[in-house]
N, CA, C and O atoms as a Tripos MOL2 file, in Angstrom:
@<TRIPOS>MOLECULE
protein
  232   231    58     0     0
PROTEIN
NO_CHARGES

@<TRIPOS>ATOM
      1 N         -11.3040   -6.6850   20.9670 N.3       1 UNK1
      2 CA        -10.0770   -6.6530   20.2160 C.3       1 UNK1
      3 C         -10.3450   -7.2980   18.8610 C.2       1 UNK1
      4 O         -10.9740   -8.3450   18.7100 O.2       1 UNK1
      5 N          -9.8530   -6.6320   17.9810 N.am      2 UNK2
      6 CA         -9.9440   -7.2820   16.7880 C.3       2 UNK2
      7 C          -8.5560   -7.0620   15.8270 C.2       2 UNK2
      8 O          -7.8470   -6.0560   15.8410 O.2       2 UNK2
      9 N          -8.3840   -8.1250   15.0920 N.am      3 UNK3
     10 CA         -7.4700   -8.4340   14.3100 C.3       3 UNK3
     11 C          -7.3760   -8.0490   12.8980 C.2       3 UNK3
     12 O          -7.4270   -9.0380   12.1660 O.2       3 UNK3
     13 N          -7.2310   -6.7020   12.1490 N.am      4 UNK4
     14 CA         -7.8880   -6.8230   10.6730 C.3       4 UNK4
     15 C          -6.4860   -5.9730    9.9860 C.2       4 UNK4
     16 O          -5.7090   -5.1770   10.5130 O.2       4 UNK4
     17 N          -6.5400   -6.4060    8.8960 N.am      5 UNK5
     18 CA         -5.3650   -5.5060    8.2270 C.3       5 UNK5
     19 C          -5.5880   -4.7300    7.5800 C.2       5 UNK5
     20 O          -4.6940   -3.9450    7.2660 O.2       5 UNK5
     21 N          -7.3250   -4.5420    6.9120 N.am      6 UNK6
     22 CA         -7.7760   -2.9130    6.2430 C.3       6 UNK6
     23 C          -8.6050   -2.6910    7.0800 C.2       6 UNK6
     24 O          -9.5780   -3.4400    7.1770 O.2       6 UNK6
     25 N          -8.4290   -1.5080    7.9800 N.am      7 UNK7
     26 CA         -8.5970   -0.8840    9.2820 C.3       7 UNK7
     27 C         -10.1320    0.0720    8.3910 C.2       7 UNK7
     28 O         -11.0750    0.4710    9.0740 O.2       7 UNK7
     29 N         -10.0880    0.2650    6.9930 N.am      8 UNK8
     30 CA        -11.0200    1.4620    6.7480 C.3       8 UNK8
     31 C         -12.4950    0.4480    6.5920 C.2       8 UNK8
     32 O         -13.5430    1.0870    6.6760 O.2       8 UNK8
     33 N         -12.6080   -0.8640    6.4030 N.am      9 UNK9
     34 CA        -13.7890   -1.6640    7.1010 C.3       9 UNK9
     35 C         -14.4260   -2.2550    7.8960 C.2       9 UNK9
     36 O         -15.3370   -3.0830    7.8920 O.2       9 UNK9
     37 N         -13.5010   -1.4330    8.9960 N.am     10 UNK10
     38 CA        -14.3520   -1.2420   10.3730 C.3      10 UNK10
     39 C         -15.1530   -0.3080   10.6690 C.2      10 UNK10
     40 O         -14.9150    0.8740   10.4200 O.2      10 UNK10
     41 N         -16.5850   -0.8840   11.4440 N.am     11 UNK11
     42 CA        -17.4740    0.1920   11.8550 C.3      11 UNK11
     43 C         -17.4400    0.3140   13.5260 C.2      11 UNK11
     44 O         -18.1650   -0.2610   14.3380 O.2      11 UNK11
     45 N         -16.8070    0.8620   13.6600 N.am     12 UNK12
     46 CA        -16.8060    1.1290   15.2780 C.3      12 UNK12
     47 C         -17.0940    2.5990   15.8060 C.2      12 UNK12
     48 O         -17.4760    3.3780   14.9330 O.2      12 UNK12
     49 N         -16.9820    3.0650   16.9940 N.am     13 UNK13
     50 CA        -16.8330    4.2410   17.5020 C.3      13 UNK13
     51 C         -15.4850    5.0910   17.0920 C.2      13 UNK13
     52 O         -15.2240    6.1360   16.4960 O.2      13 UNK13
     53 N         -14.6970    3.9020   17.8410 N.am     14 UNK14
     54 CA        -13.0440    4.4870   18.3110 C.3      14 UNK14
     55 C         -11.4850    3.5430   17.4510 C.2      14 UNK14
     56 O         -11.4620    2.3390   17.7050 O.2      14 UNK14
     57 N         -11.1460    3.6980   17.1830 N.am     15 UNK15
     58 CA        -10.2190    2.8300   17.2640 C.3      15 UNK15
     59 C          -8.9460    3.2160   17.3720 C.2      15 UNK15
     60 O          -8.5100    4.3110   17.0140 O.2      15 UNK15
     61 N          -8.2870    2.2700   17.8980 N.am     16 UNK16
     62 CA         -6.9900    2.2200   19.3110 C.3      16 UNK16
     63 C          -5.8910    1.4910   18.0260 C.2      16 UNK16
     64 O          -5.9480    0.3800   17.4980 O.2      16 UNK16
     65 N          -4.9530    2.5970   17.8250 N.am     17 UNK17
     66 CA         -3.6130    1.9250   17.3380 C.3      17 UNK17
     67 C          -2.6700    2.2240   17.4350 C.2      17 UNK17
     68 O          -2.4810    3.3450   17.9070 O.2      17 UNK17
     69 N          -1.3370    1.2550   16.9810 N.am     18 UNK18
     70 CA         -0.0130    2.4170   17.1940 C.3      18 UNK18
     71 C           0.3370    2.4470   15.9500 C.2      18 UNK18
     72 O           1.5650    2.4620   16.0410 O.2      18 UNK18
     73 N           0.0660    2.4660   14.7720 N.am     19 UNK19
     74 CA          0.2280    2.7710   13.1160 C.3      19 UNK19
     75 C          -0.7460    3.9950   12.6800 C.2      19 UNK19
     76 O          -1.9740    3.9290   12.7380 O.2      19 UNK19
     77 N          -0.0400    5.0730   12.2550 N.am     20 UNK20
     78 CA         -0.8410    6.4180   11.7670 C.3      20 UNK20
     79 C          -1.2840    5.5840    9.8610 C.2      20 UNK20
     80 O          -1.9830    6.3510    9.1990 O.2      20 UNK20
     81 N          -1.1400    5.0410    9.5650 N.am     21 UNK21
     82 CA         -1.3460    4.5840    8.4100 C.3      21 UNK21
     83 C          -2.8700    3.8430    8.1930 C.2      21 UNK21
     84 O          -3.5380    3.6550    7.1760 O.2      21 UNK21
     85 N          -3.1060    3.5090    9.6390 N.am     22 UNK22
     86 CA         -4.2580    2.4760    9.8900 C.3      22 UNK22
     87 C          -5.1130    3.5240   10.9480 C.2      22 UNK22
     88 O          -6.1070    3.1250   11.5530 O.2      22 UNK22
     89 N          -4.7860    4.3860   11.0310 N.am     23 UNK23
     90 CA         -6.1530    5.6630   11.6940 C.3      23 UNK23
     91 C          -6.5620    6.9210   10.6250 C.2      23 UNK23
     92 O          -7.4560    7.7680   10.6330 O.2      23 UNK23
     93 N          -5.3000    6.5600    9.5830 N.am     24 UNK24
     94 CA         -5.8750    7.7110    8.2210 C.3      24 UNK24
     95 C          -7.3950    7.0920    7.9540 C.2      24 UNK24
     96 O          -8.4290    7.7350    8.1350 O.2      24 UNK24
     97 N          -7.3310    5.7590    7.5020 N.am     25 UNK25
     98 CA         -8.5380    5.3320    6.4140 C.3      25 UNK25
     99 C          -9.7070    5.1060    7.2840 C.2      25 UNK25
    100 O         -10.7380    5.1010    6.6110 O.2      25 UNK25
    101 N          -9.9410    4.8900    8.7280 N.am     26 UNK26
    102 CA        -10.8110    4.7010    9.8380 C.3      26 UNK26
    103 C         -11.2970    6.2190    9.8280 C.2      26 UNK26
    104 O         -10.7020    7.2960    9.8650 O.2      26 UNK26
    105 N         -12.8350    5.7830    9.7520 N.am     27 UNK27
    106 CA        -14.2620    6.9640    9.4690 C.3      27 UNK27
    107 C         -14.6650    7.6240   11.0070 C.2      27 UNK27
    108 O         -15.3040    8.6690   11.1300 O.2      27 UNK27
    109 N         -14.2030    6.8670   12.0540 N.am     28 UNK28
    110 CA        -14.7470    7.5730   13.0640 C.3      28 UNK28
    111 C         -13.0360    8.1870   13.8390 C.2      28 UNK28
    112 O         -12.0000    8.5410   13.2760 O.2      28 UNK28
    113 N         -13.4460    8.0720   15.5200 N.am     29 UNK29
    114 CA        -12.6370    8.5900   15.9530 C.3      29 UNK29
    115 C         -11.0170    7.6290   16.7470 C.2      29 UNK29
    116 O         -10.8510    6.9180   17.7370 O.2      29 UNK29
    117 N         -10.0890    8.1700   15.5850 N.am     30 UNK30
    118 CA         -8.9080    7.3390   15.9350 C.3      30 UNK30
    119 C          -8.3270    7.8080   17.3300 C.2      30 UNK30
    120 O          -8.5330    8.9330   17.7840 O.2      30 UNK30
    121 N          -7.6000    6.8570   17.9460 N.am     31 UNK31
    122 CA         -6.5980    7.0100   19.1140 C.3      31 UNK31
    123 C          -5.4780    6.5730   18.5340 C.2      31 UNK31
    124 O          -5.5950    5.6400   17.7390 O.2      31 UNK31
    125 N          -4.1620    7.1300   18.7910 N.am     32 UNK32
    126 CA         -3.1090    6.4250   18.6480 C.3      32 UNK32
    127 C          -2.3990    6.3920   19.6070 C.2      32 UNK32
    128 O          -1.9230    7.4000   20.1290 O.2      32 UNK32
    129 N          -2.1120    4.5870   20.2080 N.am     33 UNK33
    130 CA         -1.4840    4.6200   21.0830 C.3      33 UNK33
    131 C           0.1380    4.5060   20.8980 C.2      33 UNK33
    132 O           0.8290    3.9370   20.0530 O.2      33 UNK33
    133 N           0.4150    5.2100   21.9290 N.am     34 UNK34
    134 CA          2.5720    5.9140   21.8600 C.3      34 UNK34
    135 C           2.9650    4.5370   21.7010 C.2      34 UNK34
    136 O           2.4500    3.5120   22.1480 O.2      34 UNK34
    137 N           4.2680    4.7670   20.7700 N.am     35 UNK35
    138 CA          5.1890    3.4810   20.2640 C.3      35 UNK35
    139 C           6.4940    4.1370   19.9650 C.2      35 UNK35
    140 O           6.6670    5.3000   19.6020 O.2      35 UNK35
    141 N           7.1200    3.4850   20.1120 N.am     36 UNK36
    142 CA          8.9350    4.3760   19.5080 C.3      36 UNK36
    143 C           9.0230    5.1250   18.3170 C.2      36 UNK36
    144 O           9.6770    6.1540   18.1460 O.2      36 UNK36
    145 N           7.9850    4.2510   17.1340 N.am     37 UNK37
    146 CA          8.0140    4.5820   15.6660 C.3      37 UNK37
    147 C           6.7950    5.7140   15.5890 C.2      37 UNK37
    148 O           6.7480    6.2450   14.4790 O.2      37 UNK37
    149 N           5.6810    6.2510   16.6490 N.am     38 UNK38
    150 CA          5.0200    7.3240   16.5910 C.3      38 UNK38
    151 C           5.0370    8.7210   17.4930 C.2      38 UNK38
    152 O           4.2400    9.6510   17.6180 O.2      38 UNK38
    153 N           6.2180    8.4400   18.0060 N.am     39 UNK39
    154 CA          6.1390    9.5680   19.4880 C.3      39 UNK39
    155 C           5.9590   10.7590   18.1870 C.2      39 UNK39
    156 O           4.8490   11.2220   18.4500 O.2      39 UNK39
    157 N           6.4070   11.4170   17.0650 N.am     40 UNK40
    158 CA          6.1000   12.4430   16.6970 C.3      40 UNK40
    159 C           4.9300   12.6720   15.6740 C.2      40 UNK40
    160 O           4.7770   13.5190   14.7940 O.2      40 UNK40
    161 N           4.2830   11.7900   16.0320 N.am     41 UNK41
    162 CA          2.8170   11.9210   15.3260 C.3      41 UNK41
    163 C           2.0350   12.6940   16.1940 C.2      41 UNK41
    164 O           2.0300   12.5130   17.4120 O.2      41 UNK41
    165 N           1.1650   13.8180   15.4360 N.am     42 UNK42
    166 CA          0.6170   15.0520   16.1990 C.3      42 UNK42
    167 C          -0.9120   15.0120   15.3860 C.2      42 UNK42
    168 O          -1.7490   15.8400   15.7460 O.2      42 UNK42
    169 N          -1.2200   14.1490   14.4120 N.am     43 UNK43
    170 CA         -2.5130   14.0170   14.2450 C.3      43 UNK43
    171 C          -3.7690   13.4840   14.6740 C.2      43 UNK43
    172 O          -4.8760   13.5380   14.1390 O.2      43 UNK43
    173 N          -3.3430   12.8990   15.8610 N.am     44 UNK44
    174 CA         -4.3410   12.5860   16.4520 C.3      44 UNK44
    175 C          -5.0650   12.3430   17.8600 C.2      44 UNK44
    176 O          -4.2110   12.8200   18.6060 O.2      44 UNK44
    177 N          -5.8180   12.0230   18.4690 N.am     45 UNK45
    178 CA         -5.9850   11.6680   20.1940 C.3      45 UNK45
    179 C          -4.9600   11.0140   20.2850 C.2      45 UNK45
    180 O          -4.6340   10.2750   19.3560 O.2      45 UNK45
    181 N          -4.1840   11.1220   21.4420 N.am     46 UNK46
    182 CA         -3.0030   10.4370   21.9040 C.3      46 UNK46
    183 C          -3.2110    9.4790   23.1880 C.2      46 UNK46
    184 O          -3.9360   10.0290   24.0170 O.2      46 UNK46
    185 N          -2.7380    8.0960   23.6090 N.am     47 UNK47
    186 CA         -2.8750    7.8500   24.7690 C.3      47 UNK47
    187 C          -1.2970    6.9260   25.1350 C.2      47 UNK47
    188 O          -0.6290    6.0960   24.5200 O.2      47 UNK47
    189 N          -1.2260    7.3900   26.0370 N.am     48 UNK48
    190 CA          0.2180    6.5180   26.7380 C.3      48 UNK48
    191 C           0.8960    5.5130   26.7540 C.2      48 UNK48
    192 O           1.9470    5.0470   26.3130 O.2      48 UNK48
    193 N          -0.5820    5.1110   27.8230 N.am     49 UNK49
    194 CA         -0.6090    3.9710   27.9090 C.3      49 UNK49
    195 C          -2.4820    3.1460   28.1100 C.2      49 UNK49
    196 O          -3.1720    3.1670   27.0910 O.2      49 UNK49
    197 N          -2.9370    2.6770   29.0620 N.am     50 UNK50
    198 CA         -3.8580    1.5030   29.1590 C.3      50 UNK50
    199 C          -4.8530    3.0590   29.8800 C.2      50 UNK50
    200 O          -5.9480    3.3640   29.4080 O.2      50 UNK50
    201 N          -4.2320    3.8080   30.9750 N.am     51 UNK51
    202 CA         -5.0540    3.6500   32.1680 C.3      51 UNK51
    203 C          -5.8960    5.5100   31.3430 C.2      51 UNK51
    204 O          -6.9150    6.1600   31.5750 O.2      51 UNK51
    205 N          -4.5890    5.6660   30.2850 N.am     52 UNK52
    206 CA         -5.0340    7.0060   29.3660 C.3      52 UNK52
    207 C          -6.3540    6.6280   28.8840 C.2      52 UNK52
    208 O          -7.3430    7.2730   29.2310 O.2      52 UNK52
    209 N          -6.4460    5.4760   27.9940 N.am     53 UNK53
    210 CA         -7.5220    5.1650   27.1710 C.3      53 UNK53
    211 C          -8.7420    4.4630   28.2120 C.2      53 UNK53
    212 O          -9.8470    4.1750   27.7540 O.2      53 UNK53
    213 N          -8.3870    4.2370   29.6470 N.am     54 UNK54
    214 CA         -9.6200    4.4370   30.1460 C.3      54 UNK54
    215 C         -10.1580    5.6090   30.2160 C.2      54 UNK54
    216 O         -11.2950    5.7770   29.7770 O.2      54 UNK54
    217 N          -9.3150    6.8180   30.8810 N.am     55 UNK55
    218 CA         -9.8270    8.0000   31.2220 C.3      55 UNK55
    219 C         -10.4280    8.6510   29.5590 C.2      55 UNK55
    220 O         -11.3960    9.4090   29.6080 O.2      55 UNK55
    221 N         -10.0970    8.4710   28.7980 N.am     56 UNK56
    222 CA        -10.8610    9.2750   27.5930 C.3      56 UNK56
    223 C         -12.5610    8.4340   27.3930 C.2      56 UNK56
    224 O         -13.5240    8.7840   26.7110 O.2      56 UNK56
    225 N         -12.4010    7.4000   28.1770 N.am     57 UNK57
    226 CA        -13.6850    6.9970   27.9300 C.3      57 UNK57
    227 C         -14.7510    7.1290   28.7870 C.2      57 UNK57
    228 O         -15.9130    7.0430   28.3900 O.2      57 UNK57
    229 N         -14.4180    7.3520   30.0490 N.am     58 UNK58
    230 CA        -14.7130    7.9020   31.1300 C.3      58 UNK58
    231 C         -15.2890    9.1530   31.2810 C.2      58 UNK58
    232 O         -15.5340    9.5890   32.4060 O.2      58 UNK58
@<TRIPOS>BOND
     1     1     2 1
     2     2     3 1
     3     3     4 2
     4     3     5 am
     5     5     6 1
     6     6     7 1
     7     7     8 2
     8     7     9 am
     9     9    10 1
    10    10    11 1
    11    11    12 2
    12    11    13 am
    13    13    14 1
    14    14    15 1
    15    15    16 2
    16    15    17 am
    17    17    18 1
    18    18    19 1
    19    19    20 2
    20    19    21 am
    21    21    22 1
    22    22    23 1
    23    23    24 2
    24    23    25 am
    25    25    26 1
    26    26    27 1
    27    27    28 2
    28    27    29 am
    29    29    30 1
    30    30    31 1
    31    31    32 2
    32    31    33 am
    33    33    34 1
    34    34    35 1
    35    35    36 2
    36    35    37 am
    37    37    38 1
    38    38    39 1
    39    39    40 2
    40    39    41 am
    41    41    42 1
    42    42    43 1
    43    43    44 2
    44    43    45 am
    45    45    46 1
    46    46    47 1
    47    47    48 2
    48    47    49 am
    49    49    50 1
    50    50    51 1
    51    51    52 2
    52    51    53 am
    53    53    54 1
    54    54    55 1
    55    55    56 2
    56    55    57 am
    57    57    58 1
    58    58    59 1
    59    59    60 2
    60    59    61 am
    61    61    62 1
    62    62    63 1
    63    63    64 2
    64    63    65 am
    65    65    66 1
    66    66    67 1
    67    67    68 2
    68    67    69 am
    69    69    70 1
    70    70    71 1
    71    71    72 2
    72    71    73 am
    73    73    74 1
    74    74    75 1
    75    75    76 2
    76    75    77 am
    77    77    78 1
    78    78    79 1
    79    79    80 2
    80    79    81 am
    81    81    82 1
    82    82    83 1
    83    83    84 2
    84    83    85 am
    85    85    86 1
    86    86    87 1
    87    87    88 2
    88    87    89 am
    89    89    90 1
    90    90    91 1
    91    91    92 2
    92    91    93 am
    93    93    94 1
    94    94    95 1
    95    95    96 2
    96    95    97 am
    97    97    98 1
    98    98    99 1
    99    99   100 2
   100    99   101 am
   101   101   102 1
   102   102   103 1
   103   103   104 2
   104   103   105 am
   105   105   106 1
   106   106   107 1
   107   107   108 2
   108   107   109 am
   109   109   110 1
   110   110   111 1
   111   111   112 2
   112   111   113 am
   113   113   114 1
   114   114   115 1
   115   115   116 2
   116   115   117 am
   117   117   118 1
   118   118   119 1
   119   119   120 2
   120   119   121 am
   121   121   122 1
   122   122   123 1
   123   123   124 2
   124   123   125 am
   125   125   126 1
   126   126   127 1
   127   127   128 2
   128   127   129 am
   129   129   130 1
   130   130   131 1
   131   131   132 2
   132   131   133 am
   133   133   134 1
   134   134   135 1
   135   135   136 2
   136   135   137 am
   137   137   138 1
   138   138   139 1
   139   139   140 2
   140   139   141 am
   141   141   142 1
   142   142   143 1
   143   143   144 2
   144   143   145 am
   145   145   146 1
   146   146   147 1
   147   147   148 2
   148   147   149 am
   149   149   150 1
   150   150   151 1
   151   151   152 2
   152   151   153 am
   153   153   154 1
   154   154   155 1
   155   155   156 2
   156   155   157 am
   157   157   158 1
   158   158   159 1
   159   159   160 2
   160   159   161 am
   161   161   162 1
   162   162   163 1
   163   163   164 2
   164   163   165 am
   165   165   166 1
   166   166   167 1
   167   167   168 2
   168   167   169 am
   169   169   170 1
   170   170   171 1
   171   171   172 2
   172   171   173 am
   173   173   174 1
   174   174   175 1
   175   175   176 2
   176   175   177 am
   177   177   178 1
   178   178   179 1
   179   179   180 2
   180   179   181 am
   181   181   182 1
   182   182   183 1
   183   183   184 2
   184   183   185 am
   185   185   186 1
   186   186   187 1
   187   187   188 2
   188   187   189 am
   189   189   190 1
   190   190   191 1
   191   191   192 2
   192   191   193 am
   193   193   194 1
   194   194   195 1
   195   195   196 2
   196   195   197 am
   197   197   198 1
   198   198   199 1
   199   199   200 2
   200   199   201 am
   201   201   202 1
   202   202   203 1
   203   203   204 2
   204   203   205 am
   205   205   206 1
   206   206   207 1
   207   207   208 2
   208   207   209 am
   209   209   210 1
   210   210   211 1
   211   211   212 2
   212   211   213 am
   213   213   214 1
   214   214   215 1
   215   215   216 2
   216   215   217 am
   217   217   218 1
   218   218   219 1
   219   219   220 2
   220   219   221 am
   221   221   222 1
   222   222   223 1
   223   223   224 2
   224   223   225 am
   225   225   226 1
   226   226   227 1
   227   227   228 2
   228   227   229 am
   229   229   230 1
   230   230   231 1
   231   231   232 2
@<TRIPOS>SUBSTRUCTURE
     1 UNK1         2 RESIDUE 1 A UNK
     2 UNK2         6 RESIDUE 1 A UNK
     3 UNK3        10 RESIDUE 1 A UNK
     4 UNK4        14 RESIDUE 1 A UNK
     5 UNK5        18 RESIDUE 1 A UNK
     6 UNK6        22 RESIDUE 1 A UNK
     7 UNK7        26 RESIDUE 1 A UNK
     8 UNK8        30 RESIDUE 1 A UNK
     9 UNK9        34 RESIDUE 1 A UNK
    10 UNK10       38 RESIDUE 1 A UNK
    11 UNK11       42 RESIDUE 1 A UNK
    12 UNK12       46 RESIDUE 1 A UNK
    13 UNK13       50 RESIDUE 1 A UNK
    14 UNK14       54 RESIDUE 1 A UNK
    15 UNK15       58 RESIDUE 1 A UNK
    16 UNK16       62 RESIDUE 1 A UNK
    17 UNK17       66 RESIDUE 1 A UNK
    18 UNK18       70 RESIDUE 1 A UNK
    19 UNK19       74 RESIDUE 1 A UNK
    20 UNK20       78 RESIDUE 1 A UNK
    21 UNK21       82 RESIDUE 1 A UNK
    22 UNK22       86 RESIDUE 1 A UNK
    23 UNK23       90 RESIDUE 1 A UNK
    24 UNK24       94 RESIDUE 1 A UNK
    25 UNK25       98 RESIDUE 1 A UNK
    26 UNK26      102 RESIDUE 1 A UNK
    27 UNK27      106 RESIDUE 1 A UNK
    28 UNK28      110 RESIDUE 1 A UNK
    29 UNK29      114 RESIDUE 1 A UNK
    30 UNK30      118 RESIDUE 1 A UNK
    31 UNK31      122 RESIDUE 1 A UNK
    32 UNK32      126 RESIDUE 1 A UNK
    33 UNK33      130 RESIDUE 1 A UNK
    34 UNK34      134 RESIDUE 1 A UNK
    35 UNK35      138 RESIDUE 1 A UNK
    36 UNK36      142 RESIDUE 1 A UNK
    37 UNK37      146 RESIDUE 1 A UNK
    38 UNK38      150 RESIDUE 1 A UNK
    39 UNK39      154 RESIDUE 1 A UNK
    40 UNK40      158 RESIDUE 1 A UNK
    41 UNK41      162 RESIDUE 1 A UNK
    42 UNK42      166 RESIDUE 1 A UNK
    43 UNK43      170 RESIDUE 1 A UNK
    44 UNK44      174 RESIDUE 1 A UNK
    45 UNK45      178 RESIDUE 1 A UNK
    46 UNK46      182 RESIDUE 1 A UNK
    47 UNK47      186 RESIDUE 1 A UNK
    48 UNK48      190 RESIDUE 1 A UNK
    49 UNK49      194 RESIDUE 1 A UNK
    50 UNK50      198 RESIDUE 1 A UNK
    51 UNK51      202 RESIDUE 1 A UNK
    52 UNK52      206 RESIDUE 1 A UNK
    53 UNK53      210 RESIDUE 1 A UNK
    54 UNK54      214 RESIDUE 1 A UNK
    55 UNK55      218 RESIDUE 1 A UNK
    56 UNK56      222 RESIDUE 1 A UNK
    57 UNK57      226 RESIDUE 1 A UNK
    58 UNK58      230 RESIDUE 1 A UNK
């Protein structure tokens, strides 16, 4: 888990959020996890909840 507020200087694989604002500027592959303020976001991997973002890694 990490804590950062410019999401586009991270080097990771994946990264897991519920802000489409903070998976635009991220270079690899975003998840966005469901929140009240994203249910109609359609740009990206979606996960539910916890047991979603195991199975995509799986």
């Amino acid at each position: 888990m990490l804590f950062c507020g410019d999401k586009s200087i991270i080097q990771a694989d994946y990264l897991i959020d519920d802000h489409p604002k903070n998976l635009l500027t991220f270079s690899s592959e975003p998840i966005i996890f469901t929140s009240p303020h994203n249910v109609d976001e359609t740009r990206f991997l979606r996960a539910n909840n916890w047991k979603e973002v195991g199975d995509i890694f799986l």
